[in-house]
C-alpha distance (Angstrom), angle and dihedral (degrees) to the residues before:
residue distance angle dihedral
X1 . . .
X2 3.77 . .
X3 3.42 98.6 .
X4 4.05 86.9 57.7
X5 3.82 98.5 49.9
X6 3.78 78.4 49.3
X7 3.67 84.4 59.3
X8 3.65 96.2 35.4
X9 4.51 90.5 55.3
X10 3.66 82.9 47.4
X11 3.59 101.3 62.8
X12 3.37 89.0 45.0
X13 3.87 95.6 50.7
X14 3.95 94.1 43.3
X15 3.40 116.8 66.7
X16 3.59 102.4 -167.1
X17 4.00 88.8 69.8
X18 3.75 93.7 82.5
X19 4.15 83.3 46.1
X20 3.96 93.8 61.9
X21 3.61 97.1 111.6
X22 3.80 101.7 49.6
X23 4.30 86.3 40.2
X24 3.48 81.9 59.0
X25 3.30 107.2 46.3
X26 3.96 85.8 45.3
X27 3.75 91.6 56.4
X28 3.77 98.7 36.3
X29 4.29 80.7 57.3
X30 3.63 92.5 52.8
X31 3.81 100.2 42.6
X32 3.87 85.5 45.9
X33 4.02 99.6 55.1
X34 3.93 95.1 24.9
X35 3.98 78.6 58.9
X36 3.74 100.4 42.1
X37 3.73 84.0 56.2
X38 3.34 95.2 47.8
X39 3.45 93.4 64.5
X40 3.58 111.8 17.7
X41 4.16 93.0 124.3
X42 3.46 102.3 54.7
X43 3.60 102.3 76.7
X44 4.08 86.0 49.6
X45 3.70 83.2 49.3
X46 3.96 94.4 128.7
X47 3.71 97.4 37.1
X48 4.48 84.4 60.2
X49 3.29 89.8 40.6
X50 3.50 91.1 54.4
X51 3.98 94.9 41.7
X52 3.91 86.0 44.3
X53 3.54 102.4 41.9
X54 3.28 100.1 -119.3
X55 4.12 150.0 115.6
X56 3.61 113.7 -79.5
X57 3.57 95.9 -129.4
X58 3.94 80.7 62.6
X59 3.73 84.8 93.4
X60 3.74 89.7 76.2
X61 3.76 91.7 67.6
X62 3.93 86.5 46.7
X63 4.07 83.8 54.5
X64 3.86 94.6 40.2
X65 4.15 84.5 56.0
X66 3.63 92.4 53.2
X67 3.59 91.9 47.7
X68 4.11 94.5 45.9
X69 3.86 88.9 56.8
X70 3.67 88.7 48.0
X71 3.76 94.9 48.4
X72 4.39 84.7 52.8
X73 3.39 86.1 45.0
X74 3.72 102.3 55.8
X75 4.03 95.6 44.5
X76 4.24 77.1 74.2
X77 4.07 98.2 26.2
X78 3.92 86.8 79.9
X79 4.00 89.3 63.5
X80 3.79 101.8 26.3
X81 3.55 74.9 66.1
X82 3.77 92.6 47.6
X83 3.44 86.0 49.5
X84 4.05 118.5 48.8
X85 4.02 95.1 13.0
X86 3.79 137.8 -96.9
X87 3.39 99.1 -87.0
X88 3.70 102.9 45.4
X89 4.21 83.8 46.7
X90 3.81 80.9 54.8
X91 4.03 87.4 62.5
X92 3.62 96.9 46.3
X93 3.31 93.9 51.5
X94 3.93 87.4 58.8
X95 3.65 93.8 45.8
X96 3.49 102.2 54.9
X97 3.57 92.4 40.5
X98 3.63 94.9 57.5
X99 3.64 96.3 40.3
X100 3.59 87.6 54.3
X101 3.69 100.0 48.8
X102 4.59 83.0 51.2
X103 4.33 80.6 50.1
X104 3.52 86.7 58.1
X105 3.57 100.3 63.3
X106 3.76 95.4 54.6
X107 4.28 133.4 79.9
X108 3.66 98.4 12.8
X109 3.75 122.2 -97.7
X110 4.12 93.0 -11.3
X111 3.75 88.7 61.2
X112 4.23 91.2 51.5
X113 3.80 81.6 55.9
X114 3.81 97.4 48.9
X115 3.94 87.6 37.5
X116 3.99 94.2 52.7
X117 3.82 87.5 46.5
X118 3.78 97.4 57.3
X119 3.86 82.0 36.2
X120 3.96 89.6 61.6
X121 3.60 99.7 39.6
X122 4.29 89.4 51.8
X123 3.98 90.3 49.7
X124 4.24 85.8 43.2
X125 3.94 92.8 65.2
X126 4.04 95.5 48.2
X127 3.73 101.7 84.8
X128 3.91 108.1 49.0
X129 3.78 98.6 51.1
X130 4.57 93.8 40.5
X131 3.92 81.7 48.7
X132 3.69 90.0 50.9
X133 4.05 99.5 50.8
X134 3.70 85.8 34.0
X135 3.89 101.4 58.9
X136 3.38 91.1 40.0
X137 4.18 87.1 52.4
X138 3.72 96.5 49.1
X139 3.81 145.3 53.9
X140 3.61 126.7 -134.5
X141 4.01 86.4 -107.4
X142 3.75 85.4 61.2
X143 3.46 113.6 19.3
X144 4.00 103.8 88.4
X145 4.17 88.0 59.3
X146 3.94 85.0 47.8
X147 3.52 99.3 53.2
X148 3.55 93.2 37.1
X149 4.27 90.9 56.5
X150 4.06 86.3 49.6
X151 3.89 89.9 53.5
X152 3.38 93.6 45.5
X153 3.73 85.4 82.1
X154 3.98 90.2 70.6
X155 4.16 89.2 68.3
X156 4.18 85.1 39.3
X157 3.82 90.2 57.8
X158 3.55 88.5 41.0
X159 4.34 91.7 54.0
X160 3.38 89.6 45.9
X161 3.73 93.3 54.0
X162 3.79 87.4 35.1
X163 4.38 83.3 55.8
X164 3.73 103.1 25.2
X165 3.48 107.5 43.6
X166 3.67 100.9 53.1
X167 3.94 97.0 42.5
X168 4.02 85.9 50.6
X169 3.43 91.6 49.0
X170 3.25 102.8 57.9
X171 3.60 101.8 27.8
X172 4.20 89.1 50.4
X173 3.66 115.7 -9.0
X174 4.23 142.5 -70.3
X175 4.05 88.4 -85.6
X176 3.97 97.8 51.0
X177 4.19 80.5 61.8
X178 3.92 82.8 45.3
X179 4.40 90.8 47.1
X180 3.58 86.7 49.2
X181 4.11 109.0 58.5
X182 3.59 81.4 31.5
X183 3.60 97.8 61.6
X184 4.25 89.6 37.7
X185 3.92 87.7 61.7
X186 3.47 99.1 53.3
X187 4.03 87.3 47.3
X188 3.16 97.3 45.0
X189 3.80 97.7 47.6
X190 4.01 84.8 66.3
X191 3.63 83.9 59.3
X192 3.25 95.9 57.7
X193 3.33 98.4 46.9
X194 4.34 83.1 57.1
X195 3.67 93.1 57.3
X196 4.06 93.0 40.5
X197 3.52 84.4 67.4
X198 3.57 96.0 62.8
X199 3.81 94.6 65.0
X200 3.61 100.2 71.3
X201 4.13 125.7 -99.4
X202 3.38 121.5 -14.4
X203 4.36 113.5 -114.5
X204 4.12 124.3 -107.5
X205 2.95 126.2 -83.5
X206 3.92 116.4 -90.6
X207 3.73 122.3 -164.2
X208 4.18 106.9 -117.4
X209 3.97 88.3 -142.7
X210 3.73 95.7 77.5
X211 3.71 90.9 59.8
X212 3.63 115.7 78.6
X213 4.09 126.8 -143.2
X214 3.71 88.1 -130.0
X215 3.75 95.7 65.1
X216 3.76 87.5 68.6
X217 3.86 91.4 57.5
X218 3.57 95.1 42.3
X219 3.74 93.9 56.1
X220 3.63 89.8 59.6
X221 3.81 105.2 32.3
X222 4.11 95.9 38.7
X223 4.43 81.5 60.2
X224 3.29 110.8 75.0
X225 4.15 91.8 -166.8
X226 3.93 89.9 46.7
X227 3.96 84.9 45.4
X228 4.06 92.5 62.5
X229 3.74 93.4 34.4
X230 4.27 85.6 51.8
X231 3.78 90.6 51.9
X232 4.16 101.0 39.6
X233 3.97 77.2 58.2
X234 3.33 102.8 49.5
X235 3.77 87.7 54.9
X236 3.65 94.7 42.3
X237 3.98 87.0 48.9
X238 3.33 87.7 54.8
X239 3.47 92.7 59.4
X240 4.10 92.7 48.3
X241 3.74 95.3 51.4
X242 3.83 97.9 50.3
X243 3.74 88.0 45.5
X244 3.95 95.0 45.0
X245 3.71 87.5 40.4
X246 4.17 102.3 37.7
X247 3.90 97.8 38.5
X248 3.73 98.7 94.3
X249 3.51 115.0 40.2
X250 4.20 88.4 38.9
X251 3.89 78.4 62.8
X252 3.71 98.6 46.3
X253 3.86 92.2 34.5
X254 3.63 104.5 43.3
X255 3.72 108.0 20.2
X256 4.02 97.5 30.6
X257 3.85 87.0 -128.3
X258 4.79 98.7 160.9
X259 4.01 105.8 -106.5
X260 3.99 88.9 -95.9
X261 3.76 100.9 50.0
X262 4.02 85.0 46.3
X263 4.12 80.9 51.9
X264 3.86 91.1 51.9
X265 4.08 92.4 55.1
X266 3.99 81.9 44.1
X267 3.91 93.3 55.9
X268 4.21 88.8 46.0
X269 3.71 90.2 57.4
X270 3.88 86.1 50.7
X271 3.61 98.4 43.0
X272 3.78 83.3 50.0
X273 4.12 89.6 52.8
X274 3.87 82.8 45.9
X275 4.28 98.4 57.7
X276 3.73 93.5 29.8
X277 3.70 95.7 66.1
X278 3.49 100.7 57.3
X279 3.51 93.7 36.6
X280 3.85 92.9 50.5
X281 3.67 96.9 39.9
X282 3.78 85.2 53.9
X283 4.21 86.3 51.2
X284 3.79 86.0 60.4
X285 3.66 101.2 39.0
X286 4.06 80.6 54.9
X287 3.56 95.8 42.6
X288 4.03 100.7 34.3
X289 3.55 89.9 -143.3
X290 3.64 115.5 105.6
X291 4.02 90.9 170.8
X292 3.80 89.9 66.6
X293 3.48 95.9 38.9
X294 4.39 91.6 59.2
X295 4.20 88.7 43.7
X296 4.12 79.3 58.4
X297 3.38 98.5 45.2
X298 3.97 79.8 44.8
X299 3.42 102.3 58.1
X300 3.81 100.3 39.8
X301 4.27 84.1 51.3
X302 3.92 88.0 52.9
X303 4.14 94.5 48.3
X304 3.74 94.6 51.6
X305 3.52 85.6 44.1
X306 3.73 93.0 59.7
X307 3.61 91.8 38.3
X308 4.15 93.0 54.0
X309 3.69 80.5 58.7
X310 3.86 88.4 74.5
X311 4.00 100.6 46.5
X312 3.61 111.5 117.5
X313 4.48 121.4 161.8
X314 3.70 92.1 -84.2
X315 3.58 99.2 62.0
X316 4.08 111.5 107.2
X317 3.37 121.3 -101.9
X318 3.68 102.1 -124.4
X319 3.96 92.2 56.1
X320 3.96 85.9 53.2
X321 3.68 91.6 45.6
X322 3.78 91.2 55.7
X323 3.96 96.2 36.1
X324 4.21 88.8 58.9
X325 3.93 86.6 43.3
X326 3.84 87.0 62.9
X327 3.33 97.5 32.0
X328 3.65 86.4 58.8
X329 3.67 108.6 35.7
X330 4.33 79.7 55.4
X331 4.18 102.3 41.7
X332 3.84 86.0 31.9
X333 3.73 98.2 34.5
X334 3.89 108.4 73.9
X335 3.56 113.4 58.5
X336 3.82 97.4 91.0
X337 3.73 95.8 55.6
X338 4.30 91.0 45.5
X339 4.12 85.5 50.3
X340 4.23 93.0 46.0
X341 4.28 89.0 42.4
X342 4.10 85.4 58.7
X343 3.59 94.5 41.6
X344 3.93 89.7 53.5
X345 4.29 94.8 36.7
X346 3.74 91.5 43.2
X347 3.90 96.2 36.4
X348 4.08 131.4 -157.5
X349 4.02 101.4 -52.4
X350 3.80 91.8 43.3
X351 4.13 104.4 37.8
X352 3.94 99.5 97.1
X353 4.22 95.2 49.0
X354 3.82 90.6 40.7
X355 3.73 96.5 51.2
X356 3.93 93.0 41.4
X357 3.78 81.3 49.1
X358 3.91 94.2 57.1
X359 3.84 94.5 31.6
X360 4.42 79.5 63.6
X361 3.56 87.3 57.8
X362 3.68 104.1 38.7
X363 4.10 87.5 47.7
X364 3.30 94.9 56.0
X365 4.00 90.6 45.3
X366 4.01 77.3 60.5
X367 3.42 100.1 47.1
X368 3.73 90.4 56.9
X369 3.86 113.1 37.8
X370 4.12 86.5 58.7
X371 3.71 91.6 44.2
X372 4.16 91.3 45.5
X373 4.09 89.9 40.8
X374 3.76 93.8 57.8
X375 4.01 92.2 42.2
X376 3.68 95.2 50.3
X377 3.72 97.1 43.1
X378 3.79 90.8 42.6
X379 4.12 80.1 54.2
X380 3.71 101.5 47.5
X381 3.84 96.4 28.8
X382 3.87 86.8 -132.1
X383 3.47 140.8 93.4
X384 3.94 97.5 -149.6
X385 3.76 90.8 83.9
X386 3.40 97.2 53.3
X387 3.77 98.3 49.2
X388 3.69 83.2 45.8
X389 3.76 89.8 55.6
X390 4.01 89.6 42.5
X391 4.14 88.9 59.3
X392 3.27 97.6 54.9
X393 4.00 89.3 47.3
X394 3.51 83.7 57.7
X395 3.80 96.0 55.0
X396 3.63 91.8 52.5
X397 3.59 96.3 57.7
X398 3.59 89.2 53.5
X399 4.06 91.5 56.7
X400 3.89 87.6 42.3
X401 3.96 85.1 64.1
X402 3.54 97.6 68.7
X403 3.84 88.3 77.4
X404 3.56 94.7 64.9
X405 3.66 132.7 102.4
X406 3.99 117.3 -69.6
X407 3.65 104.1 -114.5
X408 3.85 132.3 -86.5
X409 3.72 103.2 -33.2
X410 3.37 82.9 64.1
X411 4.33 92.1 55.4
X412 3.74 89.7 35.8
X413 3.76 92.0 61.0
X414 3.66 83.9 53.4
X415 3.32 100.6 55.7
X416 4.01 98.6 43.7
C-alpha cells in the first residue's frame, strides 16, 4: 500500500507521466530510424561487396565501425544529455544519423567510412536521453512493457532495412536506400521537436565539461547487479548483431536463397524482435523478475541457434519462417527489459550515466562479435563454427544473469 501512494504522489509530482504516450512514440521514432540507419547496408551486403571489391561478410567491419563510434559516443551521451536536455539529444541523434547515412553515398569506400562513423555516433546518443523521459514516465509496475515498446523500434529499423534496402537496390541502386532513411531522419527530427513541446519547458543549459566520462563507468561497474546484467547483454548483443548483421548473405551464400528472399527471412527475424518485446516485457512486468525473464529469452536464443546449425536449401519454407520468428523474437527480444532493470537499479537521478555506461559496454560487445564473425568464417570458410561459437555465447549470458537483482521486492524497496 505504501509503495502505491508512493506511486500515486509521483504521478502527481512528475509531469511527464501524463506525457507517456507521446514520449513514447518520440523515442520509439528515434530508435526506429536511428536503427534503420544503422543498418541499412547489410542486407545489400553482396551488391558493396561487389562494387567495392570485397568479401561480403566485409559488411561486418562496416557494422563493427558504426558500432565503435557509437560505443565513444555513449561514454559522453549520458552527459550531453545532462547537458542540453533529453529531448533536444533526441534531435541530434536524428541529425547526425541522417546526415551520415547522405555521407555515405559520396567518395567511394572513404565516404562509407566517414558515413558509418557519423552513423555510429547518431545511434550512440539515443539511449541516455529515451531512458531519461522514460523513467521518469513510468512506474516499476509498468515500466519493463514501456521500455520494451520503445526498443521495439531497433527490430522495426531492422525490417525496414530487411524490406527497403533490397527492393531499392535493385529496383534503383544501394544509395537510393541510403537517400531514403536519410531524408526520414531529418523529417522526422522536426517531429520530434513538435511533440517535445508538449512536455513542458525545455531545462538550462549545463556546460558538458563538469561531467566526467568516468561517471558513466562507475555507474555500471560500482553496481554489482547492473555489472552482471551489463555483461549477460553484451553476450546476448553479441548474439543480435551477428544475427542482424550475418542473416542475409548466410542465406544467399550458403543456402543459395536470391538477395530478396534472403531479405524476407531477414524481416521475420525482425518482426520477431518487434512482437517479442512487448510481449516479453509484459512477461516481466507480470512476473517482476527481469533475471528470469533474460535466462528465457536465453535459452530459447541458444536452441534456435543449434537448430540453424541444421538448415540446408531443402528445408521447407514454413519451418524456416517460424525458426527466424523465434530466433528473432529471442536475439531481438531482450533489450527493453535490460534498459527498464537499469532504470529501476540505477533509479531517477542516476538513469542517463548508468545507461550510457552499459550502452559502452554493449557497443563494444557489437563492435566485436561482427568483426570476430567475419574473421572466423573467412578462416574456416564456414559458417557452422561461428553459429556454433554464437550458442555457446548465448549460454553464457544466461549464467551471467544469476548476478542480477532478485526481482521486484528488491525495486519496491527502492521506491518506498
Amino acid at each position: 500500500m505504501e509503495a502505491v501512494g508512493q506511486q500515486s504522489r509521483d504521478e502527481e509530482i512528475d509531469p511527464l507521466k501524463s506525457h507517456v504516450v507521446s514520449i513514447l512514440l518520440a523515442t520509439t521514432i528515434v530508435q526506429t530510424f536511428t536503427t534503420w540507419a544503422n543498418l541499412v547496408f547489410t542486407p545489400a551486403a553482396t551488391v558493396l561487396a561487389r562494387e567495392f571489391e570485397l568479401p561480403a561478410t566485409a559488411i561486418g567491419y562496416q557494422v563493427g565501425l558504426v558500432l565503435f563510434s557509437a560505443m565513444c559516443c555513449s561514454l559522453i551521451a549520458g552527459s550531453i544529455t545532462i547537458a542540453i536536455g533529453a529531448r533536444l539529444t533526441l534531435q541530434l541523434a536524428l541529425l547526425i544519423s541522417g546526415t551520415g547515412a547522405i555521407v555515405s553515398t559520396f567518395g567511394g569506400l572513404s565516404g562509407l567510412i566517414c558515413g558509418s562513423v557519423l552513423i555510429g555516433l547518431g545511434y550512440g546518443l539515443t539511449n541516455p536521453p529515451s531512458a531519461v523521459l522514460l523513467a521518469r514516465a513510468t512506474s516499476v509496475h509498468n515500466r519493463g512493457l514501456i521500455f520494451s515498446l520503445k526498443q521495439s523500434g531497433v527490430p522495426l529499423g531492422g525490417v525496414l532495412a530487411a524490406i527497403a534496402t533490397p527492393f531499392l537496390t535493385e529496383t534503383f541502386d544501394w544509395r537510393v536506400a541510403a537517400y531514403a532513411v536519410g531524408g526520414v531522419c531529418l523529417v522526422s527530427l522536426v517531429l520530434i521537436r513538435i511533440l517535445g513541446l508538449r512536455w513542458g519547458p525545455k531545462g538550462k543549459f549545463r556546460p558538458a565539461s563538469q561531467f566526467r566520462i568516468s561517471a558513466s563507468l562507475k555507474a555500471v561497474l560500482q553496481s554489482k547487479p547492473l555489472s552482471y546484467l551489463t555483461f549477460a547483454a553484451m553476450a546476448f548483443v553479441s548474439v543480435q548483431m551477428c544475427v542482424m548483421t550475418f542473416v542475409s548473405p548466410f542465406l544467399v551464400e550458403e543456402l543459395g536463397f536470391t538477395l530478396i528472399a534472403a531479405g524476407v527471412f531477414l524481416a521475420t527475424a525482425q518482426i520477431g524482435g518487434t512482437l517479442g518485446r512487448p510481449f516479453w516485457g509484459t512477461v516481466a512486468d507480470r512476473i517482476g523478475y527481469n533475471a528470469l525473464t533474460m535466462r528465457i529469452i536465453g535459452a530459447i536464443m541458444t536452441v534456435c541457434l543449434l537448430l540453424v546449425l541444421g538448415l540446408s536449401s531443402e528445408v521447407p519454407a514454413i519451418w524456416l519462417y517460424g525458426l527466424f520468428f523465434c530466433l528473432g523474437a529471442s536475439a531481438i527480444g531482450w533489450n527493453g527489459i535490460f534498459l527498464a532493470e537499469i532504470a529501476d537499479v540505477a533509479g531517477p537521478d542516476k538513469t542517463s550515466q548508468a545507461v550510457s555506461g552499459a550502452a559502452f559496454f554493449t557497443f563494444m560487445a557489437g563492435v566485436v562479435a561482427p568483426s570476430l564473425f567475419a574473421l572466423v568464417k573467412d578462416w574456416t570458410g564456414s559458417y557452422a563454427v561461428t553459429i556454433a561459437i554464437l550458442s555457446a555465447i548465448a549460454t553464457g549470458g544466461v549464467a551471467l544473469t544469476f548476478g542480477m537483482s532478485k526481482g521486484v521486492k528488491h525495486r519496491l524497496q527502492n521506491e518506498i
